[in-house]
C-alpha positions as CSV (number, residue, x, y, z in Angstrom):
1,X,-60.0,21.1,58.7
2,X,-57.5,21.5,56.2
3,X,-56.4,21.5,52.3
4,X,-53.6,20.3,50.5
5,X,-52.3,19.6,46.7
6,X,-51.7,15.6,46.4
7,X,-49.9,14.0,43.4
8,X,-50.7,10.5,42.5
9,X,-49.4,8.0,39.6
10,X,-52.3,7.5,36.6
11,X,-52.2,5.3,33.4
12,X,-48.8,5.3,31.7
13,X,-46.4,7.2,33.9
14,X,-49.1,10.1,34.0
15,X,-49.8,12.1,37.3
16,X,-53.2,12.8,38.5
17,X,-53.4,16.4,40.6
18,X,-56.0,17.2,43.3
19,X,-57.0,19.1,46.2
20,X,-57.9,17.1,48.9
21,X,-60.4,18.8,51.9
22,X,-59.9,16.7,55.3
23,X,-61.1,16.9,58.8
24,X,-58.6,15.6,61.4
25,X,-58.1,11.8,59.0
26,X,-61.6,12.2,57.1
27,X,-61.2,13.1,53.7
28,X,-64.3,15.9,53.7
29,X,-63.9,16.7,49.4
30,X,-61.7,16.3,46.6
31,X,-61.4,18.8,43.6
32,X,-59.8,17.2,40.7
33,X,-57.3,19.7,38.8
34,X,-55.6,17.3,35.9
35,X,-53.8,14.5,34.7
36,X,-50.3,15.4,33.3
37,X,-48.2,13.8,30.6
38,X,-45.2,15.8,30.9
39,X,-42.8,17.9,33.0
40,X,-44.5,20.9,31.7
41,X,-48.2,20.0,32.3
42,X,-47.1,19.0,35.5
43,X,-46.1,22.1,36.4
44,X,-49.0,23.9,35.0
45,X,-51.1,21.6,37.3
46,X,-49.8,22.3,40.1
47,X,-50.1,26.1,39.6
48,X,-53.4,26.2,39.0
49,X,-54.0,23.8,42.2
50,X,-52.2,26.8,44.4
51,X,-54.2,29.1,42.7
52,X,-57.1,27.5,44.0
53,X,-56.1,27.2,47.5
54,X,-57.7,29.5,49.8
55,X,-54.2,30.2,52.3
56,X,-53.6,33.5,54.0
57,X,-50.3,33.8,52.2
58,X,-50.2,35.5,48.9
59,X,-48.1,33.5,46.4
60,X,-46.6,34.4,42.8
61,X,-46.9,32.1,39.8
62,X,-44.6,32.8,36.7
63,X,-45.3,31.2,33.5
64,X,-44.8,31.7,30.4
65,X,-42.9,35.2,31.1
66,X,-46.3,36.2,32.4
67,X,-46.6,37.3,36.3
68,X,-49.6,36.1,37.5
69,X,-51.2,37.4,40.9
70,X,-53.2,34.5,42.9
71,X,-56.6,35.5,42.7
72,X,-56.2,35.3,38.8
73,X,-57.7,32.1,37.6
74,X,-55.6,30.1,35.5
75,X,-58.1,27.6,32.5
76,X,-55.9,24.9,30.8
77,X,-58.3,25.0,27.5
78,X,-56.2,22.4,25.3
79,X,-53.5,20.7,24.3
80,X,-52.2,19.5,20.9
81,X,-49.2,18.0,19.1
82,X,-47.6,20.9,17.3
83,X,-44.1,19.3,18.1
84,X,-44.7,16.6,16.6
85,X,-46.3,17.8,13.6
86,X,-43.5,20.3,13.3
87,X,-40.9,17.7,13.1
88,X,-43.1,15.6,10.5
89,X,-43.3,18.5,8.3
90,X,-39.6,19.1,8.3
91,X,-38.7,15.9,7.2
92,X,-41.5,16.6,4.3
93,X,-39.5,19.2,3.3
94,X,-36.5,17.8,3.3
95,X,-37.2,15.5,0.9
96,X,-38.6,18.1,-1.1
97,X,-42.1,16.8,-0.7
98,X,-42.8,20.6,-0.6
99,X,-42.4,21.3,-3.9
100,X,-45.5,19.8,-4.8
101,X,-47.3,23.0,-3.2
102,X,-50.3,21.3,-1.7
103,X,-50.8,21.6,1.9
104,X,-53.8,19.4,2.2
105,X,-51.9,16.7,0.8
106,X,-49.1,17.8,3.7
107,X,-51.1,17.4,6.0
108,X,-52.9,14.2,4.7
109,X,-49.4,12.2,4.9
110,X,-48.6,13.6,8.0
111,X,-51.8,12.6,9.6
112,X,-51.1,8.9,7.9
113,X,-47.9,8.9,10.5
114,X,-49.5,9.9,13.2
115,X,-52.0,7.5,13.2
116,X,-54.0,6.1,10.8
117,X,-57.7,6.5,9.8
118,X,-60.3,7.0,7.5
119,X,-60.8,10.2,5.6
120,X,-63.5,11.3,8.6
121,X,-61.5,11.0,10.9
122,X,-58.2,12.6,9.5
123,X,-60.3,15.5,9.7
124,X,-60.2,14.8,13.3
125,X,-57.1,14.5,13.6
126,X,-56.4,17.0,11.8
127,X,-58.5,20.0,13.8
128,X,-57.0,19.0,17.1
129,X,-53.4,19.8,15.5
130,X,-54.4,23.8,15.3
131,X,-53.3,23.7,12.2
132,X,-53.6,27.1,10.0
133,X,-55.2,25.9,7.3
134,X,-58.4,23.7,8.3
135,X,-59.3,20.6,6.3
136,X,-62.7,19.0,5.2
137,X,-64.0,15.5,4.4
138,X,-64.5,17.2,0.9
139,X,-61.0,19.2,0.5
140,X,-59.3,15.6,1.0
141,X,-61.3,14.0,-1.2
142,X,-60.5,16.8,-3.6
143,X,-56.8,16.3,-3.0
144,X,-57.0,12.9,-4.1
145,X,-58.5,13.9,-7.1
146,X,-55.6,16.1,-8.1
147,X,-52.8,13.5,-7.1
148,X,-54.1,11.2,-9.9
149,X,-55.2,13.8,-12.4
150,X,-51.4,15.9,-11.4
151,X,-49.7,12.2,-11.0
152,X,-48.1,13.1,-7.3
153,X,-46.7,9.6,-7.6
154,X,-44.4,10.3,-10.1
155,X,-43.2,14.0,-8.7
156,X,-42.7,11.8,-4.8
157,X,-40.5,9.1,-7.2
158,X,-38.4,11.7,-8.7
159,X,-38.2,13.4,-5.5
160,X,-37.0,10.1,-3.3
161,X,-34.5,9.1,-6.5
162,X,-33.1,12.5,-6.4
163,X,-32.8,12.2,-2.7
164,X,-31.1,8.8,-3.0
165,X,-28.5,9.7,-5.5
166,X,-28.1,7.7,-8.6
167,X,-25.2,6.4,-7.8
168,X,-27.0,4.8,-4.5
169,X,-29.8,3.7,-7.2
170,X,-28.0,0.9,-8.8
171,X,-28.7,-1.6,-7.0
172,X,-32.2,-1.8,-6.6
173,X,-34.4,-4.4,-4.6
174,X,-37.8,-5.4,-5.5
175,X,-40.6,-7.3,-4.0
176,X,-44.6,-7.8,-4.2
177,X,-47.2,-8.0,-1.9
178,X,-51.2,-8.4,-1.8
179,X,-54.1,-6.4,-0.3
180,X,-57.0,-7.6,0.0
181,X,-60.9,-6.2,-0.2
182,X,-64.1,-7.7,1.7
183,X,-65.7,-7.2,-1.4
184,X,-68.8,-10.0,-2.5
185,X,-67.5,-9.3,-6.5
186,X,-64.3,-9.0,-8.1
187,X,-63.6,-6.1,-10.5
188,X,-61.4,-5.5,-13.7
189,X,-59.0,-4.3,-10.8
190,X,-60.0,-6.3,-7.6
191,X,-59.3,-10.0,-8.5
192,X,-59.0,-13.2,-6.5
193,X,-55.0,-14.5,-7.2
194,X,-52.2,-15.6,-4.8
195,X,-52.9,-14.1,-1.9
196,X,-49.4,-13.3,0.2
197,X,-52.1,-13.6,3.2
198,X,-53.3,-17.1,2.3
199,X,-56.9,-14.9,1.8
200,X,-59.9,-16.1,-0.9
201,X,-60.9,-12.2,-1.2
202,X,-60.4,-10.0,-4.3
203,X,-56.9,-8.3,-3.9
204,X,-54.5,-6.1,-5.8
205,X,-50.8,-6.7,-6.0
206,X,-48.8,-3.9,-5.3
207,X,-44.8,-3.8,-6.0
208,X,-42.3,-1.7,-4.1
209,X,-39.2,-1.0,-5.7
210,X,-36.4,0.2,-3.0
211,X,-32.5,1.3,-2.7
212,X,-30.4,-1.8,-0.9
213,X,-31.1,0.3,2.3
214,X,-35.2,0.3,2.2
215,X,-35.6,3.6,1.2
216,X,-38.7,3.7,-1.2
217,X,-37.9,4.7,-5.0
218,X,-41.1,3.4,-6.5
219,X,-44.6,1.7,-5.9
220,X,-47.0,0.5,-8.6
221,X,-50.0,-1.7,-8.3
222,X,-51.6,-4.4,-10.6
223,X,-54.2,-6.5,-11.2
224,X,-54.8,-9.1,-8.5
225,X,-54.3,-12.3,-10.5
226,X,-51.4,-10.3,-11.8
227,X,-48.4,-12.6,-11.9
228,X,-45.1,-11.6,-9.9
229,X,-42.6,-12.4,-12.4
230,X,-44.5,-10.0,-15.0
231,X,-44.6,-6.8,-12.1
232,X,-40.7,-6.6,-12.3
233,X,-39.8,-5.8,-15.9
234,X,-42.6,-2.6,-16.4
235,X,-41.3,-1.6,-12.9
236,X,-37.9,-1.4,-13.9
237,X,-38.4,-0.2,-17.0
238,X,-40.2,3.0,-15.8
239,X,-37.3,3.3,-13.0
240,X,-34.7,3.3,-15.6
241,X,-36.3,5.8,-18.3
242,X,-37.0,7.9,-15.2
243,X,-33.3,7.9,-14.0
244,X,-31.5,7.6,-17.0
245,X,-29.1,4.6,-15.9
246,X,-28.6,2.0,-18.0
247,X,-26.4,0.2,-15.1
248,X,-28.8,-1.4,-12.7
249,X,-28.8,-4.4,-11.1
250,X,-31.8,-5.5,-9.4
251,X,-32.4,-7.8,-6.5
252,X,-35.1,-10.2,-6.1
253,X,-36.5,-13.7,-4.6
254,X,-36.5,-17.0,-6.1
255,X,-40.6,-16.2,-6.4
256,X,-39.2,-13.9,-9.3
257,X,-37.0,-16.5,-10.8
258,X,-38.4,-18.3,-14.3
259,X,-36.3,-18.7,-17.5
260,X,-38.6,-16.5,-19.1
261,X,-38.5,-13.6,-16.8
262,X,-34.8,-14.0,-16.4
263,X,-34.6,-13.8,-20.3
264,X,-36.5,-10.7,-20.7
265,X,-34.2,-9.0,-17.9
266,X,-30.9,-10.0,-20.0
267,X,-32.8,-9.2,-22.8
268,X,-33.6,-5.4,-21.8
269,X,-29.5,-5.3,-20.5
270,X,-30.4,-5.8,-16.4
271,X,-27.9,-7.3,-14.5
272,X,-29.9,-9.2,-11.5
273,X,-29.2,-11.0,-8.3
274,X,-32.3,-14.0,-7.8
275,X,-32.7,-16.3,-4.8
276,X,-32.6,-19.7,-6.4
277,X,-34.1,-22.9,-5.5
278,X,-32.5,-25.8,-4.7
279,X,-34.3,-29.2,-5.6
280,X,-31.2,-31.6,-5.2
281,X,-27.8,-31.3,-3.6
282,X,-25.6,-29.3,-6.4
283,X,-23.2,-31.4,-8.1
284,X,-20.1,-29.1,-6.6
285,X,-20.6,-29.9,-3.6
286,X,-21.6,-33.7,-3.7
287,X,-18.0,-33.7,-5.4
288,X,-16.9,-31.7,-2.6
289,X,-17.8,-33.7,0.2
290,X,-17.0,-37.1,-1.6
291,X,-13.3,-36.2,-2.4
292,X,-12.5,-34.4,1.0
293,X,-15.2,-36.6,3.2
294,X,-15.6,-34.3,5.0
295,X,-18.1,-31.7,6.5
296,X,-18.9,-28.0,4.9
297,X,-17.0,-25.0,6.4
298,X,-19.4,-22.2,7.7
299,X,-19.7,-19.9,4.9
300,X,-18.1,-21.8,2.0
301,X,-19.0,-21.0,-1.5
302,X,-19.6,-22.7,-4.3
303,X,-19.3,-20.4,-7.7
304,X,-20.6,-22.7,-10.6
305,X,-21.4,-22.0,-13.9
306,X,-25.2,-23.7,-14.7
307,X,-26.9,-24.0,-18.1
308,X,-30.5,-23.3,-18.2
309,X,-32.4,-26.2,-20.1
310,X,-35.4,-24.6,-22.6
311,X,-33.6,-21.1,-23.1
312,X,-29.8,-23.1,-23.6
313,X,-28.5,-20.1,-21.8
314,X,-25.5,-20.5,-19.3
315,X,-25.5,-18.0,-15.9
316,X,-23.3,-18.0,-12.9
317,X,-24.7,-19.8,-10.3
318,X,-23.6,-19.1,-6.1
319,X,-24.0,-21.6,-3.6
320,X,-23.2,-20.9,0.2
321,X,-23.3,-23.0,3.6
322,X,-24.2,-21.3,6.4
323,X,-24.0,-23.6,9.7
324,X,-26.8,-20.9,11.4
325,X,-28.8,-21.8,8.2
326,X,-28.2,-25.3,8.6
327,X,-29.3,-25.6,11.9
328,X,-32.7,-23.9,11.2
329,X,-32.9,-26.1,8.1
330,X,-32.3,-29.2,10.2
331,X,-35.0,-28.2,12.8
332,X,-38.0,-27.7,10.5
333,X,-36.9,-31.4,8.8
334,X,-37.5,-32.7,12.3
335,X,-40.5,-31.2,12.7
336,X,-41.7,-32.4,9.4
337,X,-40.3,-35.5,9.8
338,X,-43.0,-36.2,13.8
339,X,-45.8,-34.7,11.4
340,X,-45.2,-37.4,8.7
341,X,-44.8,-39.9,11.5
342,X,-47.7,-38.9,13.3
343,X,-49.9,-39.4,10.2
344,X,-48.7,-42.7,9.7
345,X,-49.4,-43.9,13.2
346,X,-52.7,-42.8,13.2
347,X,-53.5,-43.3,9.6
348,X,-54.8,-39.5,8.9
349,X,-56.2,-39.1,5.0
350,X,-55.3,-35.0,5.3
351,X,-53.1,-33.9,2.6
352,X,-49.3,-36.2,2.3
353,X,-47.0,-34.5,4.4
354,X,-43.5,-34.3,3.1
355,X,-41.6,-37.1,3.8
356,X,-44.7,-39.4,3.9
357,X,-44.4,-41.6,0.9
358,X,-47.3,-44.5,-0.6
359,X,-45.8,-47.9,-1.3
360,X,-48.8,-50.5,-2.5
361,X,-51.3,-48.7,-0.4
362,X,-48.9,-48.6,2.5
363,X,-47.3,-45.6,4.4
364,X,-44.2,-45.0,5.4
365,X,-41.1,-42.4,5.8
366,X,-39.5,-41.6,2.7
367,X,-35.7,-42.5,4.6
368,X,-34.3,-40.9,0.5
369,X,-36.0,-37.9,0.5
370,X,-34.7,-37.5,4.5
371,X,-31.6,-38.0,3.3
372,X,-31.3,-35.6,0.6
373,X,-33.2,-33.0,2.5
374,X,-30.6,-33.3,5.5
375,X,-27.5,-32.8,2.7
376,X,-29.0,-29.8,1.3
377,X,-29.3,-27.9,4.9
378,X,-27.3,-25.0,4.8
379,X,-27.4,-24.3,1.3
380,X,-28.6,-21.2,0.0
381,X,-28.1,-20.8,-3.9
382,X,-28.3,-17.4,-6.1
383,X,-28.6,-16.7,-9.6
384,X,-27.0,-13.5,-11.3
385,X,-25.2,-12.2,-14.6
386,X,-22.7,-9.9,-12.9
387,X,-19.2,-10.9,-12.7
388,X,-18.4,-9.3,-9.6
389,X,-16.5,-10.9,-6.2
390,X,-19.3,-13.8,-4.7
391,X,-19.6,-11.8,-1.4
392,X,-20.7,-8.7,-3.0
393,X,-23.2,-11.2,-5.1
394,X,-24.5,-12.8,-1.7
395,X,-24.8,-9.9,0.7
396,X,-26.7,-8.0,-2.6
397,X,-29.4,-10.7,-2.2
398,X,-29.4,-10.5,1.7
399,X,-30.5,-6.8,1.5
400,X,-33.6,-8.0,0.6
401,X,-34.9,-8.2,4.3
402,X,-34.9,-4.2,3.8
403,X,-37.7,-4.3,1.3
404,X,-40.0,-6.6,3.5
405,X,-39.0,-4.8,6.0
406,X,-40.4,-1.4,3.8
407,X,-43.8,-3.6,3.5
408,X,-44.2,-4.5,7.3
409,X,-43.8,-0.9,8.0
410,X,-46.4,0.6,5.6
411,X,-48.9,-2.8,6.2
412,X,-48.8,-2.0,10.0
413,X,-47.6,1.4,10.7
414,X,-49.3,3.4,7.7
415,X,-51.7,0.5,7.6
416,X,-52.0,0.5,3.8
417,X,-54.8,-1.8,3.1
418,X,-57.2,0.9,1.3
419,X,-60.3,-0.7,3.4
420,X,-62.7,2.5,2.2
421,X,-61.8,3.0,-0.9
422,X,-63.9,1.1,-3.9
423,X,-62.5,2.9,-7.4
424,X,-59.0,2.4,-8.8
425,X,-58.6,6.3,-8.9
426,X,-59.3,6.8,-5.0
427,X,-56.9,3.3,-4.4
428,X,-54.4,4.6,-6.5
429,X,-54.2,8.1,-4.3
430,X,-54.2,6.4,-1.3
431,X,-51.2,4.3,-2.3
432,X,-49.6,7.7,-3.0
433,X,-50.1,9.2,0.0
434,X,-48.9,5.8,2.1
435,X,-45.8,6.5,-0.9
436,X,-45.2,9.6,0.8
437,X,-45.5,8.3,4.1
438,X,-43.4,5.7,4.2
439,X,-40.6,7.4,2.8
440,X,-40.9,10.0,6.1
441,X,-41.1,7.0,8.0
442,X,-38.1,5.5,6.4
443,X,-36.1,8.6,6.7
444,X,-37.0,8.7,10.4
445,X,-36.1,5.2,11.3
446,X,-32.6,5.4,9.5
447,X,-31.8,8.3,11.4
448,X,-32.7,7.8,14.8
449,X,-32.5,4.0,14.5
450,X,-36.1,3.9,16.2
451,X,-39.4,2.3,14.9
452,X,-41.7,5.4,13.6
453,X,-44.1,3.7,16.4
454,X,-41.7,5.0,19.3
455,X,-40.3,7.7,17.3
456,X,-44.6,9.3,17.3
457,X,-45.3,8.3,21.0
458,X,-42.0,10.4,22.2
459,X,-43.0,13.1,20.4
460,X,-46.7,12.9,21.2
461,X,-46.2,13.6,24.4
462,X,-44.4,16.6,24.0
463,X,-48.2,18.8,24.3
464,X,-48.3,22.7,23.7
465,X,-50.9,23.8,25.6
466,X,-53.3,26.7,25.7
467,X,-53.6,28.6,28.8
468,X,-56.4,31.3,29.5
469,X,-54.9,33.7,32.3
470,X,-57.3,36.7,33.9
471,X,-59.2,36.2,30.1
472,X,-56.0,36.2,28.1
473,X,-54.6,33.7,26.3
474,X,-51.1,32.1,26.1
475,X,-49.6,29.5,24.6
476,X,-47.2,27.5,26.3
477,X,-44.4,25.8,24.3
478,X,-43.1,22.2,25.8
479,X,-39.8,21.4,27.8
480,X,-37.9,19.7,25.3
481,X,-35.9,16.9,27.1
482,X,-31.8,16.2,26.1
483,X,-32.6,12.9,24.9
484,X,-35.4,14.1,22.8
485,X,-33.4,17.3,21.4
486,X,-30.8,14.9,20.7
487,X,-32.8,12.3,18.4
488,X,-34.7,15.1,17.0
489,X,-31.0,16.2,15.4
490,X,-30.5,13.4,14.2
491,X,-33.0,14.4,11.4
492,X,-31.3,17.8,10.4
């Protein structure tokens, strides 16, 4: 008869430590001591598991600095994320977040990073970090009451600009998107519109204004049957009277583009770089390709002059073929092209797909409209007022993908949709707080070139632990790994 410590694999790389009791091959008992993490829990672990064996031989355990004798008993009372909070909270002060001297609010955002919840249980979350200064339900809902009535949003904004540089600030991009409530009624706030998420519920529309590398300058929120094209101009407005810049040039999809919205842009001294639609092949490049018959060049540019019809204004129109573009383009015509037929063959009265056309009651392909789709494949066009080199114009425009990319992070990561929230006031803080948070996140991810998701399970893992030894207390600090160290530098 006989025990031994035995080490086996658990959920997610973890490693489960026992005592087995055997007789001869019969396993007689088994006294579970932990599941570890990390290196450092590990270790602890197995400690306490010699501690608990009954040998002959005395052994020594050292931890911590402390010298402990083996029939002290050894109590692992908890573990909590203080690394990772740490880190958090540095970043919050470096981006001067701390200059709003409110730690609840702190500790709010960082608890928005580290994993999303309701008010309730942010409290949770919040207890388990050991935190000095312990939050209530009623504290947070008192912090949101003095980020509206204090207007955080604006001190984070000035903050984040400041942090940018103007100079960085110029060119700004700008984008909307939706959330929605499962509400039965719509409100003077909550209104049924264009839902980005193809949803019938009342919504708001919230616009984030960003630097050309996704860093988050502004956010402001609007009715939900608020049009986009009238978001942009009061955005930029308050940007530029909070900068003082009158050079800005802001970038935006061909959703934003209408004559009058353009107008007003020119008309309050913007410059602007627009996605633009393309309804028929440009008139350049028909020319083009009739007088050299022959095929467009992978990225070739077209820089035209157009005139606007109702406003009689002329602007500086940029066309581009790109053969990856093209070949997308040419796909999703295919596609289109089996749905049409399939809806002639078996005569389907669901709504006309594309290139489906009526003739005297008759379907059939629209062999034009093919046509004229295939030619335009490729083609990307963009509006603007600055006369600068048409590269600078186009790859302007393509930063874009850094402002959705803003949006996925705070729908998904920070999971902004303010589900328990039902007055503008309480929205309107909890916007501000996912403000704050995603411009942590962004800071993060720029940095150490990981998604804030991987960036908080690295860190997570890295546990301090409480350790009662003979009745005292320790605290044991994590093994930081290289790697770890190294990312974690990054941030300085």
């Amino acid at each position: 008869m006989g025990k031994y410590i035995h080490q086996s694999k658990g959920y997610k790389g973890s490693i489960r430590v026992r005592i087995i009791n055997k007789d001869g091959r019969d396993v007689t008992g088994v006294e579970h001591i932990g599941v570890a993490h990390n290196a450092e829990e590990l270790k602890m672990f197995l400690a306490l598991a010699r501690e608990r064996l009954k040998d002959a031989r005395q052994q020594e355990f050292k931890f911590n600095e402390f010298a402990v004798e083996k029939e002290s008993e050894i109590i692992h009372r908890k573990s909590y994320s203080k690394y990772l909070y740490d880190t958090l909270s540095r970043v919050y002060d470096k981006l001067k977040l701390d200059e709003l001297r409110d730690e609840i609010f702190r500790q709010i955002v960082i608890a928005r990073i580290i994993k999303p919840s309701s008010k309730l249980e942010t409290v949770e979350i919040l207890k388990k970090l050991q935190l000095e200064y312990a939050v209530s339900n009623s504290s947070i809902w008192r912090c949101l009451r003095r980020a509206i009535k204090e207007s955080y949003r604006d001190e984070i904004s000035d903050r984040f600009i400041k942090f940018v540089g103007i100079r960085r600030a110029t060119l700004l991009l700008y984008d909307v998107t939706t959330l929605y409530f499962e509400i039965e009624k719509e409100d003077e706030y909550r209104k049924s519109g264009l839902s980005k998420e193809r949803r019938l519920d009342p919504q708001i529309v919230v616009g984030l204004l960003v630097d050309e590398n996704g860093f988050p300058l502004g956010i402001n929120s609007f009715e939900g049957n608020k049009a986009e094209t009238k978001t942009m101009l009061p955005v930029l407005k308050d940007f530029r009277e909070k900068c003082r810049v009158k050079d800005l040039t802001v970038v935006a999809d061909a959703a934003m583009m209408s004559e009058d919205n353009l107008g007003s842009l020119e008309k309050e001294g913007f410059k602007f770089i627009v996605g633009s639609r393309i309804a028929k092949t440009p008139y350049e490049i028909e020319e083009y390709r009739r007088a050299e018959n022959e095929q467009l060049i992978d990225g070739q540019i077209f820089d035209t002059q157009k005139k606007f019809k109702r406003k009689e204004s002329q602007r500086r129109v940029i066309y581009q073929y790109r053969q990856k573009r093209a070949e997308l383009d040419l796909r999703n015509i295919e596609k289109q092209i089996k749905k049409a037929t399939k809806a002639i063959e078996n005569n389907l009265l669901t709504r006309r797909p594309r290139f489906l056309k009526l003739s005297q009651a008759k379907k059939e392909l629209d062999y034009d409209l093919i046509k004229e789709a295939k030619l335009r494949a490729g083609i990307k066009g963009y509006v603007t007022n600055l006369d600068c080199d048409e590269k600078i114009i186009i790859d302007g425009y393509h930063n874009l993908f850094n402002v959705e990319k803003s949006f996925r992070m705070s729908k998904t990561d920070l999971r902004t949709r303010p589900i328990f929230h039902q007055t503008r006031d309480s929205i309107e803080a909890h916007l501000t707080i996912c403000f704050a948070a995603l411009g942590i996140c962004r800071y993060i991810q720029d940095k150490t070139k990981l998604s804030i998701k991987k960036f908080i399970n690295r860190l997570a893992e890295l546990q301090t632990a409480i350790i009662e030894i003979a009745g005292t207390k320790h605290i044991a600090r994590p093994e930081i790994d290289k790697e770890t160290l190294k990312i974690v530098n990054l941030l300085e």
